[in-house]
Each structure stands twice: as structure tokens, then as C-alpha cells.
VOGURO-658672 format. One record per residue (C-alpha): residue in three letters; y, z, x. Coordinates in steps of 0.05 Angstrom, whole numbers, plus 32768, in hexadecimal, padded with zeros to 4 digits. Each point is the difference from the previous one (the first is absolute). Layout:
% residues N
resn  yy  zz  xx
ALA  Y  Z  X
...
//
This chain:
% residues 56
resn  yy  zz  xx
UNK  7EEB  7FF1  7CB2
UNK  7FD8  7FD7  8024
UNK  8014  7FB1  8028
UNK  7FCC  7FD1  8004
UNK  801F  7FC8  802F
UNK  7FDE  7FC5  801E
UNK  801E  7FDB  803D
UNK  7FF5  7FC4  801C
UNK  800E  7FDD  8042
UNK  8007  7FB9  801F
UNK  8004  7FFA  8041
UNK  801D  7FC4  8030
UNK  8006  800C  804B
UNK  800B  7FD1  803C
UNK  7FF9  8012  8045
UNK  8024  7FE6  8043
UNK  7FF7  8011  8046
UNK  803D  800D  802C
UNK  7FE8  7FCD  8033
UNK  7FFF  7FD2  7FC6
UNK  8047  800D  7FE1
UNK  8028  7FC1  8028
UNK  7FD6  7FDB  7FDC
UNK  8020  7FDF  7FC5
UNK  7FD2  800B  7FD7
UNK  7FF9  8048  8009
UNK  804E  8015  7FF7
UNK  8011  8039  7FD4
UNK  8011  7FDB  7FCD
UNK  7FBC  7FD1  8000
UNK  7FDE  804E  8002
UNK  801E  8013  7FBC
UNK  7FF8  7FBB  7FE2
UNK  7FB5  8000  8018
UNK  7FF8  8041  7FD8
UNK  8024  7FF1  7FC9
UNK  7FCE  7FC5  7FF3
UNK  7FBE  8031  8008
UNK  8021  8032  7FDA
UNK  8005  7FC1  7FC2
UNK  7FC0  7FF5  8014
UNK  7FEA  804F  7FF0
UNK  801E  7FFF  7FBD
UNK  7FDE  7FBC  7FEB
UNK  7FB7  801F  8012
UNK  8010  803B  7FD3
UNK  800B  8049  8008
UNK  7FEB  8024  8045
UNK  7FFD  7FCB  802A
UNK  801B  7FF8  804B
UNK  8003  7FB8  801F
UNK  8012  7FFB  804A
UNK  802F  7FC7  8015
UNK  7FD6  7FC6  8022
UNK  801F  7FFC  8043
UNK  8026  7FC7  8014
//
């Protein structure tokens, strides 16, 4: 018996550099938020997409 399966993947990532993390607008939980908007973003563009946080 043979599966045929499709997958599909959206993607939202946000970056921070170390040097950058005192920064309030770089704390952890400004990281997640940040990509938890591109990942929204992804999913509204449609299937297979990957959007990269702007950085702030």
C-alpha cells in the first residue's frame, strides 16, 4: 500500500544579535513576538513561504 502525502511549510523567523539584546526592543520576548507576526505573515501568502522579521 502505497502514501502519497504532501507537506507544506510556513516559515517566520526573527533574528537578534547578542550585542543588541539590552535593547528593549530586542528582549526574548520581543524575539518570539517578532516571529510570531512573520510566521502570520507566511500563512497569509500561502503555502511554502518563509518571511524574515523586519528588524527593529
Amino acid at each position: 500500500m502505497a502514501i502519497n502525502a504532501t507537506v507544506s511549510v510556513s516559515i517566520g523567523c526573527a533574528t537578534a544579535l547578542p550585542s543588541q539584546q539590552q535593547s528593549s526592543s530586542n528582549t526574548q520576548d520581543s524575539l518570539v513576538f517578532r516571529a510570531d507576526q512573520a510566521l502570520y505573515q507566511a500563512k497569509n501568502k500561502g503555502r511554502n513561504q518563509v518571511v524574515a522579521a523586519s528588524s527593529s
